[in-house]
C-alpha positions as CSV (number, residue, x, y, z in Angstrom):
1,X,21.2,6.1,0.2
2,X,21.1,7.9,-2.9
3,X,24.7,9.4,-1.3
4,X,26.4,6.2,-1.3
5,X,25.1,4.4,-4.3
6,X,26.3,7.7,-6.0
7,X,29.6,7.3,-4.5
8,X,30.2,3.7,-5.2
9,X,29.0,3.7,-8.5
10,X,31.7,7.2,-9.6
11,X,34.6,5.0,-7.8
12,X,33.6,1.5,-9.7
13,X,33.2,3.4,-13.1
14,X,36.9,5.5,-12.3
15,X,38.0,2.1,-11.6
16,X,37.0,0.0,-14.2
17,X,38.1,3.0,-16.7
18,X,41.3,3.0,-15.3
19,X,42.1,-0.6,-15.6
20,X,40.7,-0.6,-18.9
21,X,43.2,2.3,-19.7
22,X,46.3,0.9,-17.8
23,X,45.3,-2.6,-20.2
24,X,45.4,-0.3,-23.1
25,X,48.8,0.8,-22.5
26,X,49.9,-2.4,-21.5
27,X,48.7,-4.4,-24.3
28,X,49.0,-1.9,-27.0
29,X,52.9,-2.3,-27.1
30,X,53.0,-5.8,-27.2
31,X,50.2,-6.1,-29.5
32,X,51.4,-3.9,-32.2
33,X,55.4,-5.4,-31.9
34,X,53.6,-8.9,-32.6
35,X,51.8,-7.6,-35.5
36,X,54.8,-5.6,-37.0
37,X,56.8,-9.2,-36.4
38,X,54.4,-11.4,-38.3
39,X,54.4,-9.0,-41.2
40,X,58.2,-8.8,-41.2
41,X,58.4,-12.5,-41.4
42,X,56.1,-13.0,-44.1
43,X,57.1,-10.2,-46.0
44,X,61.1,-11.7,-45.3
45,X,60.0,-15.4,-46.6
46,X,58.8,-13.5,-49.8
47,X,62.1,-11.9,-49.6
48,X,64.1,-14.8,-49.3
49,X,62.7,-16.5,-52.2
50,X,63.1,-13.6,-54.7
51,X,66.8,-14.0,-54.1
52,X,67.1,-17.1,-54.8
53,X,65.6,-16.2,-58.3
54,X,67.9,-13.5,-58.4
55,X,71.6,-13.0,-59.1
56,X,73.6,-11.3,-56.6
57,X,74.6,-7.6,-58.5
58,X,70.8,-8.2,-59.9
59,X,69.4,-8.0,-56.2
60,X,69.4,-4.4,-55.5
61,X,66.1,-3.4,-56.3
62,X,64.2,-6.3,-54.7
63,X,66.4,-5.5,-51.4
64,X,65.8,-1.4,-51.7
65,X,61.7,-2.3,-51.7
66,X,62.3,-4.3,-49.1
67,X,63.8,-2.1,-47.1
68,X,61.3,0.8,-48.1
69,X,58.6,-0.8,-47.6
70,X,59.1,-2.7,-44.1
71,X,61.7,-0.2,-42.7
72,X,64.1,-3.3,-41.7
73,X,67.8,-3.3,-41.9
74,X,69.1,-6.0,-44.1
75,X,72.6,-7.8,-43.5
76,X,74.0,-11.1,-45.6
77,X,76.3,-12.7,-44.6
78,X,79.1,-15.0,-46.5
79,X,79.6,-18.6,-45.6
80,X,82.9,-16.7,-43.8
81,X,80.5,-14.8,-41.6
82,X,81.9,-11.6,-42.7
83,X,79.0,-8.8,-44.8
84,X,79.0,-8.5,-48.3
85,X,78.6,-5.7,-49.7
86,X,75.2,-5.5,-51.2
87,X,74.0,-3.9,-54.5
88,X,72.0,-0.8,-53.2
89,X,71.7,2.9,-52.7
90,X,74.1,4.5,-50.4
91,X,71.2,6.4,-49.1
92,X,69.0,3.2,-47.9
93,X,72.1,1.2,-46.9
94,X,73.8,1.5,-44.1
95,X,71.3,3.7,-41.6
96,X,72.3,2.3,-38.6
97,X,76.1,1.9,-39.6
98,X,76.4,6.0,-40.5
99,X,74.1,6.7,-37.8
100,X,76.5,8.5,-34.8
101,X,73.2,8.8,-32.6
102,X,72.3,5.0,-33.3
103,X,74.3,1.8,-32.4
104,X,73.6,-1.4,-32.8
105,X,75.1,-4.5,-31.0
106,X,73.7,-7.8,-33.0
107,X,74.5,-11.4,-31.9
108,X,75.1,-12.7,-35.6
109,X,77.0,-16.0,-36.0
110,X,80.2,-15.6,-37.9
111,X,82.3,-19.1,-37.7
112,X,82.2,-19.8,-41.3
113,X,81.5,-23.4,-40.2
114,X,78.7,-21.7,-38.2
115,X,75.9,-22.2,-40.9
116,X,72.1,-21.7,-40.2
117,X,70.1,-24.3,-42.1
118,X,66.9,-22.8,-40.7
119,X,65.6,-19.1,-39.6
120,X,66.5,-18.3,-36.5
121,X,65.1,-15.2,-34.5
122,X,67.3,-13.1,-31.7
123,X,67.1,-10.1,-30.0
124,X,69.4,-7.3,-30.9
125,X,70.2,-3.7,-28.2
126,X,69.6,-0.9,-30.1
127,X,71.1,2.3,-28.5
128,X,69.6,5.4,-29.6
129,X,71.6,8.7,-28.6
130,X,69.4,12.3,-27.9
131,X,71.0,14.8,-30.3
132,X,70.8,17.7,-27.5
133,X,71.5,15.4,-24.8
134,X,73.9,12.8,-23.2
135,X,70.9,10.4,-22.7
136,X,70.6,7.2,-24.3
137,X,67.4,5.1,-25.1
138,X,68.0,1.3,-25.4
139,X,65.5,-0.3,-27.6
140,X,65.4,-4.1,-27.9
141,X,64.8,-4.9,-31.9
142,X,64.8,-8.4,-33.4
143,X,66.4,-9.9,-36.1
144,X,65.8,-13.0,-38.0
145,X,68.0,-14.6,-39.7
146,X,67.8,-17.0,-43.1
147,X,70.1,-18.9,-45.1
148,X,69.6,-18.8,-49.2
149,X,71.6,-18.8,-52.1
150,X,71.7,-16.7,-55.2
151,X,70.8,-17.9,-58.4
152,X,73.4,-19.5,-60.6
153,X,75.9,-19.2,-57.8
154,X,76.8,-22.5,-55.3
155,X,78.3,-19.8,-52.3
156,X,75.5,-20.4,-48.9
157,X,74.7,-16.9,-47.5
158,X,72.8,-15.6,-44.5
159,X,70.1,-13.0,-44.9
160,X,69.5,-11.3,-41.3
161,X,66.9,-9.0,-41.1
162,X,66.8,-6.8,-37.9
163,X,63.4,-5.1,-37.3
164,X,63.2,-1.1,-38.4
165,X,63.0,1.1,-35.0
166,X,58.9,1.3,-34.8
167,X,56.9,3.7,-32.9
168,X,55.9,1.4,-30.5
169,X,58.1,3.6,-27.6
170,X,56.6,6.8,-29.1
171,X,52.7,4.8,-28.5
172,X,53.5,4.2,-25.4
173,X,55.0,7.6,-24.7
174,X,52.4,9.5,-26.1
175,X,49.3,7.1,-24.3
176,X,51.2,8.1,-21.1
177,X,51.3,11.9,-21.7
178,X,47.5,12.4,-22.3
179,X,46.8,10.5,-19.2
180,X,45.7,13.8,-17.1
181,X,43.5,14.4,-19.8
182,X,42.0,11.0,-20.0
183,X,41.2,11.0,-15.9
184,X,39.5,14.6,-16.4
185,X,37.3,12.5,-18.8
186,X,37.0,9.4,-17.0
187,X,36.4,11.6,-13.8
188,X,33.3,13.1,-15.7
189,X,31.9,10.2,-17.0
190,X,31.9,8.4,-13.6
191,X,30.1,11.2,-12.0
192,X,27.6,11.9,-15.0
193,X,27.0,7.8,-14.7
194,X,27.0,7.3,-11.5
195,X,24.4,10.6,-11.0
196,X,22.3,9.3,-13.3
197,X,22.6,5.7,-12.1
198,X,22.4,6.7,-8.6
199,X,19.1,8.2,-9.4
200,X,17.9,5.5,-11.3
201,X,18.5,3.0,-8.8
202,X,17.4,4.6,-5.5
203,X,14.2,7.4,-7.1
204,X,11.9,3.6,-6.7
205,X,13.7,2.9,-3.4
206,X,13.3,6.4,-2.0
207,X,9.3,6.6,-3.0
208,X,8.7,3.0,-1.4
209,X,10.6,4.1,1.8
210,X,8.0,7.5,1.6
211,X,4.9,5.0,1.3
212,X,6.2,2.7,3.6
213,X,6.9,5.4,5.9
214,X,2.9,6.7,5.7
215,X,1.7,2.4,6.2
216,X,3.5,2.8,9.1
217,X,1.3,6.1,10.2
218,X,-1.4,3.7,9.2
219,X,-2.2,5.6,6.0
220,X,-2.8,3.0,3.4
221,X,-4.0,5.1,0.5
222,X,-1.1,5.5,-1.1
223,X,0.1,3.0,-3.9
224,X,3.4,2.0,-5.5
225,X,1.9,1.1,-8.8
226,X,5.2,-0.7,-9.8
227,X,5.7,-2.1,-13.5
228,X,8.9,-3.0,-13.2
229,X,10.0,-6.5,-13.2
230,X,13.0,-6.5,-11.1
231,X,13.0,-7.1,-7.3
232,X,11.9,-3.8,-6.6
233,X,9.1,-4.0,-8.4
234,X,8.2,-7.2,-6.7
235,X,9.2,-5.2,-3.6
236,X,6.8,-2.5,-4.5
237,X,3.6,-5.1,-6.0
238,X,4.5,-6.5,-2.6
239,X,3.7,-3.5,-0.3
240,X,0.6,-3.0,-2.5
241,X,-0.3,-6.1,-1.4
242,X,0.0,-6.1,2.4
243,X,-1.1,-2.1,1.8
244,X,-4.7,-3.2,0.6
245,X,-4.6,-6.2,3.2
246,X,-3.9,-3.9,5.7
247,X,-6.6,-1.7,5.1
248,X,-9.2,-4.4,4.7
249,X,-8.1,-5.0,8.1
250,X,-7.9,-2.4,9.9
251,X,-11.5,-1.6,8.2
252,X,-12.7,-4.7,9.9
253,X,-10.9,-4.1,13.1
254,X,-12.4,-0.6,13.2
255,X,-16.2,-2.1,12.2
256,X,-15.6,-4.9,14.8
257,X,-14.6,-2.3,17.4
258,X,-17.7,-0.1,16.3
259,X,-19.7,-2.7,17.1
260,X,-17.8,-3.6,19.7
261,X,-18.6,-0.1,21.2
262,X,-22.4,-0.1,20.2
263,X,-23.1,-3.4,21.7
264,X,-21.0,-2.1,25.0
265,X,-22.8,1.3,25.2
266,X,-26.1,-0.4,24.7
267,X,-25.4,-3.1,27.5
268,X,-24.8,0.2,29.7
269,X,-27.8,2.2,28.6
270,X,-29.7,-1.6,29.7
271,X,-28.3,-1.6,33.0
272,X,-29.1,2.4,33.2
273,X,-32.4,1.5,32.4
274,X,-32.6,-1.8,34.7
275,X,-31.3,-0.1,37.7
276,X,-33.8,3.1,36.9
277,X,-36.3,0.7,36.3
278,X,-35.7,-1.7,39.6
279,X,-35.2,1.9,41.5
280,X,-38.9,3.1,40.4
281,X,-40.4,-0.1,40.5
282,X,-39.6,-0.3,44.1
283,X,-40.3,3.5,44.6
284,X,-43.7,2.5,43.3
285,X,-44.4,-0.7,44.9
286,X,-43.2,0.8,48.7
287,X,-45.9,3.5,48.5
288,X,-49.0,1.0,48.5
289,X,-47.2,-1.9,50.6
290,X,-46.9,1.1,53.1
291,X,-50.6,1.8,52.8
292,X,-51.7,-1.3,53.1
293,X,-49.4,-2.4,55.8
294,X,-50.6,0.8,57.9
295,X,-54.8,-0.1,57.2
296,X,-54.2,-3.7,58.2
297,X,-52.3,-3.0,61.3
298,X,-55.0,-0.6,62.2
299,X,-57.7,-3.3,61.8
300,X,-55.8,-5.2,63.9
301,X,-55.3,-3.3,66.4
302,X,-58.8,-1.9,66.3
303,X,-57.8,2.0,66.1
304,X,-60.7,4.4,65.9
305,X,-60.9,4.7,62.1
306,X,-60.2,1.2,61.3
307,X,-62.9,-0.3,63.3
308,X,-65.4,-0.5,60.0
309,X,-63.3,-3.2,58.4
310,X,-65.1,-3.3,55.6
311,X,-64.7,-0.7,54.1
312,X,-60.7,-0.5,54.7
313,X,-60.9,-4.2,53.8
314,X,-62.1,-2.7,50.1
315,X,-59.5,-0.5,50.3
316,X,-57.1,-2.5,50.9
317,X,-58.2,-4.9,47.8
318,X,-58.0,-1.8,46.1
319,X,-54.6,-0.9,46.7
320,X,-53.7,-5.0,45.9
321,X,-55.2,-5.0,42.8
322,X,-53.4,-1.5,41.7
323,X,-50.0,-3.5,43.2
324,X,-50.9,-7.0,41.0
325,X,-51.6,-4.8,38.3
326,X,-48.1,-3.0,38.3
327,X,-46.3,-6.1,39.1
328,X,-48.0,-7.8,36.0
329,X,-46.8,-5.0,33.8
330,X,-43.5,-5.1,35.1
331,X,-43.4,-8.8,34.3
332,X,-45.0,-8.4,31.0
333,X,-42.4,-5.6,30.0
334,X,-39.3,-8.3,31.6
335,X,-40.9,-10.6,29.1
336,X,-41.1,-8.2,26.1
337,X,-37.1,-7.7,26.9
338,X,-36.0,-11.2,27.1
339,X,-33.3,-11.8,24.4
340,X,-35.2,-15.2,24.4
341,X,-38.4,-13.5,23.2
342,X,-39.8,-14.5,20.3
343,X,-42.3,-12.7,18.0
344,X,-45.7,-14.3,16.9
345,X,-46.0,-13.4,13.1
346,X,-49.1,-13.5,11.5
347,X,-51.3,-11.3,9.1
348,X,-52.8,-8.6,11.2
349,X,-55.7,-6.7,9.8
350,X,-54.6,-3.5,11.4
351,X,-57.9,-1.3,10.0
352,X,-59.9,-3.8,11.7
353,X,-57.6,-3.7,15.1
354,X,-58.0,0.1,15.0
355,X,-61.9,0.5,15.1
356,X,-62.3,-2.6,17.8
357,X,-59.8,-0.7,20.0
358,X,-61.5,2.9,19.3
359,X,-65.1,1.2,20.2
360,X,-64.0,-0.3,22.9
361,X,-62.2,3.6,24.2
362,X,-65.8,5.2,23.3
363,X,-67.7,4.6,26.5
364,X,-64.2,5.8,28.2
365,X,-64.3,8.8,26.4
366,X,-68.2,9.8,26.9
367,X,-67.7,9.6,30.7
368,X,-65.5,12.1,30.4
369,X,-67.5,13.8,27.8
370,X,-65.1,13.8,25.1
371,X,-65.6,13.6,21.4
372,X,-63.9,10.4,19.6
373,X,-63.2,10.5,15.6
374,X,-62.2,7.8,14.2
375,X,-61.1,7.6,10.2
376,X,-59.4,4.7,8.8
377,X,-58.7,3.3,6.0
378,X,-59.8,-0.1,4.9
379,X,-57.8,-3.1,4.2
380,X,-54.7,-2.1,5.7
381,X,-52.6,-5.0,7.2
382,X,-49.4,-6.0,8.7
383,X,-47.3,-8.8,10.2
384,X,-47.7,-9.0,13.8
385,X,-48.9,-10.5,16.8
386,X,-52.3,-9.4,16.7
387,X,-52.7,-9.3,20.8
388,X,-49.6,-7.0,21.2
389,X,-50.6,-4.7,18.3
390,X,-54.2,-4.7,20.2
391,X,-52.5,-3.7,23.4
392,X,-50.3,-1.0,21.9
393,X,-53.0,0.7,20.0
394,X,-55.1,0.4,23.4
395,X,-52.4,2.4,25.4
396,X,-52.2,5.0,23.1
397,X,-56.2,5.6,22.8
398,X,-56.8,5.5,26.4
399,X,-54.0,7.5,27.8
400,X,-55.2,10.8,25.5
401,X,-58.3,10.4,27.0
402,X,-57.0,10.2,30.3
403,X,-54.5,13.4,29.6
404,X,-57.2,15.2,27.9
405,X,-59.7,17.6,29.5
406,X,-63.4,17.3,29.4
407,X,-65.1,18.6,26.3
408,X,-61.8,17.7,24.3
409,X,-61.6,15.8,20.9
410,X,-59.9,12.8,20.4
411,X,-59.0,11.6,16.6
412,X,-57.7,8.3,15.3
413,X,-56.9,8.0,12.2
414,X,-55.2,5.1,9.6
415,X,-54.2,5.8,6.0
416,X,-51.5,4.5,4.0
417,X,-48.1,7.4,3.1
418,X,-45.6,6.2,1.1
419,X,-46.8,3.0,0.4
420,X,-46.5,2.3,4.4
421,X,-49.6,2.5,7.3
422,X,-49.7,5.1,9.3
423,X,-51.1,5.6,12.3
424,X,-52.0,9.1,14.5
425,X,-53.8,9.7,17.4
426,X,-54.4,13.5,18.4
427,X,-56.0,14.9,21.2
428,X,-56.9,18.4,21.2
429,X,-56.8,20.9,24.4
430,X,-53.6,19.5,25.6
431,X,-50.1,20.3,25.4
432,X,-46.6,18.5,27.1
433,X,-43.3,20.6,27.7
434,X,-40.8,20.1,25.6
435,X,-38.2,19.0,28.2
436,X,-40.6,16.5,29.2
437,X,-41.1,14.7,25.4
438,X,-38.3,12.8,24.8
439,X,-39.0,11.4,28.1
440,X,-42.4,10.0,28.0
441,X,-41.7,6.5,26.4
442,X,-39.4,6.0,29.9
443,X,-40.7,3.3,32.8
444,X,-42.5,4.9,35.4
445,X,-41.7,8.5,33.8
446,X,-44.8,10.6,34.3
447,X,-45.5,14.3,33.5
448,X,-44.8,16.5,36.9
449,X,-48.7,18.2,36.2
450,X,-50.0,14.5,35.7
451,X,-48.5,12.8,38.6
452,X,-51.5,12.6,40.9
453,X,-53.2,9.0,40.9
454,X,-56.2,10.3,40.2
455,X,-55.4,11.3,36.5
456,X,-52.1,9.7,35.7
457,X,-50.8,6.0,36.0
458,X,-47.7,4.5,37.1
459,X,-46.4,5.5,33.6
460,X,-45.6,2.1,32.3
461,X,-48.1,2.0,29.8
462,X,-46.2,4.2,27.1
463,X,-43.1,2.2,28.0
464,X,-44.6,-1.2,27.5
465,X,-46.0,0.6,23.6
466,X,-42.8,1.5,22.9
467,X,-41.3,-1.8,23.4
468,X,-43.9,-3.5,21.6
469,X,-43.8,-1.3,18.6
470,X,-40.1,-1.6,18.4
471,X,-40.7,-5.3,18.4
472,X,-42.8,-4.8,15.4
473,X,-40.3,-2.5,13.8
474,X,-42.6,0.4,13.9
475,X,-41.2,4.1,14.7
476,X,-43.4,6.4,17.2
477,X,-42.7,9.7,17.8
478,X,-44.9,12.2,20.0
479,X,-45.0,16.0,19.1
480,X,-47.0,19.0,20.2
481,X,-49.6,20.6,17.2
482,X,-51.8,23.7,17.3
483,X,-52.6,23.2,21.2
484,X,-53.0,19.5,20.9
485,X,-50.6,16.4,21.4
486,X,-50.4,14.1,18.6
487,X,-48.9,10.4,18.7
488,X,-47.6,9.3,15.0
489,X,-46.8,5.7,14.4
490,X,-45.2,4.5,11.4
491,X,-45.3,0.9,10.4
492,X,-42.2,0.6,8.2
493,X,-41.1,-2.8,8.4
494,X,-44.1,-4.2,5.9
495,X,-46.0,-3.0,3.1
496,X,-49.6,-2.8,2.8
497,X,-51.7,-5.9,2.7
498,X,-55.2,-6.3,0.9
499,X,-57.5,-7.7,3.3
500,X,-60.2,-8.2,0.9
């Protein structure tokens, strides 16, 4: 681009300054004759009427000054037509008579009856001979012509006055010589303006195409930061514009898509978790229908070992009430995950939750002849549904006692970091694998050493705590410490409430 504007721009400036030239020489010719004519006119009135105030063998002077000064031939004529002979130097009169190189032809009336009452102006051929060479030049000059008398004498005369040879030809000539000059000149100029020009114009141009070329790479940090108040600055304030709109959308675009993504990988990670959960669920329920199915079939048929129904009846209420009490987890976890769930908020005084839920977990832990400590702080509270809270804390007491050998020591403790409650329960003599820790808050995940009925569950009962905590906005974490397992729960979502 910046090619082409150069180019145009050198060819219209060599134009224009050749046309302007060409007018110069044109013009100047014409001009200058009119200017020289008017003068010669005026100066020729003035003339005129200084002979008439003048005698004839008295006119000399006025006519030499004349002459002089204008560098005119003067001619007057008798009422006969035919020249006088007029009062002046031989060295001013006569120039183009004693002239051999010069010739003049003149179209001057001379009937004596031919009498001009009024000026009249004519052209006259002026041939001018080359000393050194055959060659004539034919000049047009005019000549005006005025009738007058002398003072004191009644005789009419004619005063013609042919223009002096002037140097318009020579102008002309000389205008035309320096031409080859004049286009090294103009030839510089256009390409000094039009470089200049040329980079003027299209440097803007060229750094918008730059910028729009990176919007288009979907880089919108660059700016035009036009001032100019042409069209390219509107061009420029322009592409700032859809630049900045751009990005805001694109911004949005990317957020929504984000989001978009989260919400998509999260519906996934549900139906992970729906199928796993469906797939243990019914791993877990098949295992005591089986059971039961097989000791109620053997009543029935009266097999050997079946025939004391009673007790097989017990165990088969047994096995039913381990089966109602998985499916009413599973129903209370579906519950828990409704989307149309909603959360009971109340005041919860969560130092008074604690110790209930820790008494109640005592007689639980001196069967199996562990120690329980308990140290919380008073009047710590939250917002909550107290009966969810309740069940939570209840999860997490029980199940370290259950995974916690005899003679162990179970703590509980509440106290208030960071302006936040704060909840741990540690249980000493135990440890869990690392693999098997970012696991545990899984349904129906149990640890491989635990999975026996006899000490472990159906491992729905951290699942179920987790779900409620999140509901509550609380963070749990589980961690191994100093041969002991400890369960942290922050509750970040409220600050501390006086109960008092």
């Amino acid at each position: 681009m910046t090619a082409r504007v150069f180019m145009i721009t050198a060819l219209i400036l060599a134009a224009a300054c050749g046309i302007t030239y060409a007018f110069i020489v044109w013009t100047t010719p014409i001009t200058f004759t009119s200017i020289v004519k008017n003068d010669l006119e005026i100066r020729s009135v003035r003339l005129l009427n200084d002979l008439e105030q003048t005698v004839l063998k008295d006119s000399g002077p006025i006519l030499e000054r004349f002459m002089i000064e204008t560098g005119a031939e003067v001619v007057v004529l008798n009422a006969e037509g035919r020249e006088i002979d007029l009062p002046v130097s031989e060295g001013i009169s006569g120039i183009l008579r004693d002239n051999p190189n010069i010739s003049v032809t003149a179209s001057i009336p001379n009937s004596p009856g031919d009498k001009l009452d009024t000026a009249t102006t004519q052209a006259s051929s002026v041939e001018v001979m080359s000393p050194d060479s055959d060659n004539a030049i034919s000049i047009t000059r005019d000549s005006s012509s005025y009738p007058f008398t002398f003072r004191g004498s009644a005789n009419p005369y004619t005063l013609t006055v042919f223009s002096g040879l002037t140097v318009v030809n020579r102008t002309k000539q000389a205008l035309t010589q320096v031409w080859p000059y004049l286009a090294l000149v103009v030839l510089a100029i256009s390409l000094l303006g039009a470089m200049f020009y040329s980079r003027h114009i299209t440097k803007p141009i060229v750094r918008i195409s730059a910028i729009s070329q990176k919007m288009a790479d979907l880089n919108f940090s660059w700016r035009c930061q036009e001032n100019r108040t042409d069209e390219i600055g509107v061009l420029g304030r322009n592409l700032d514009e859809l630049s900045n709109r751009l990005s805001s959308a694109l911004a949005e675009l990317q957020t929504a898509n984000a989001a978009l993504h989260e919400q998509l990988d999260r519906k996934m990670k549900l139906e992970r978790q729906r199928m796993t959960f469906f797939s243990a669920a019914s791993h877990e329920l098949k295992t005591p229908i089986t059971i039961l199915k097989g000791q109620i079939s053997g009543m029935l048929a009266g097999v050997d070992i079946y025939r004391n129904r009673d007790k097989y009846l017990l165990r088969s209420l047994a096995v039913t009430n381990r089966m109602e009490g998985l499916v009413g987890e599973m129903l209370e976890i579906s519950r828990l995950e409704n989307t149309g769930f909603t959360l009971k908020r109340e005041a919860v005084d969560l130092s008074s939750l604690i110790l209930s839920q820790a008494e109640q977990a005592a007689e639980l832990a001196e069967q199996k002849e562990q120690t329980l400590e308990v140290q919380v702080a008073p009047g710590l509270a939250v917002q909550g549904d107290t009966a969810l809270l309740g069940r939570s804390v209840a999860n997490l007491i029980t199940n370290a006692i259950f995974y916690s050998p005899k003679g162990a020591s179970i703590s509980v403790s509440l106290s208030a970091e960071d302006s936040l409650p704060v909840l741990i329960v540690k249980n000493s003599d135990a440890s869990i694998p690392e693999n098997d820790l970012p696991h545990l808050f899984e349904a129906f995940y149990r640890v491989e050493s635990s999975r026996n009925r006899g000490s472990g569950g159906n491992g729905l009962g951290l699942h179920i705590t987790k779900i409620i905590l999140d509901r509550h906005g609380a963070k749990c974490r589980i961690k191994n410490s100093d041969n002991s397992v400890e369960v942290i729960v922050t509750f970040n979502y409220s600050s501390i409430q006086s109960t008092s």
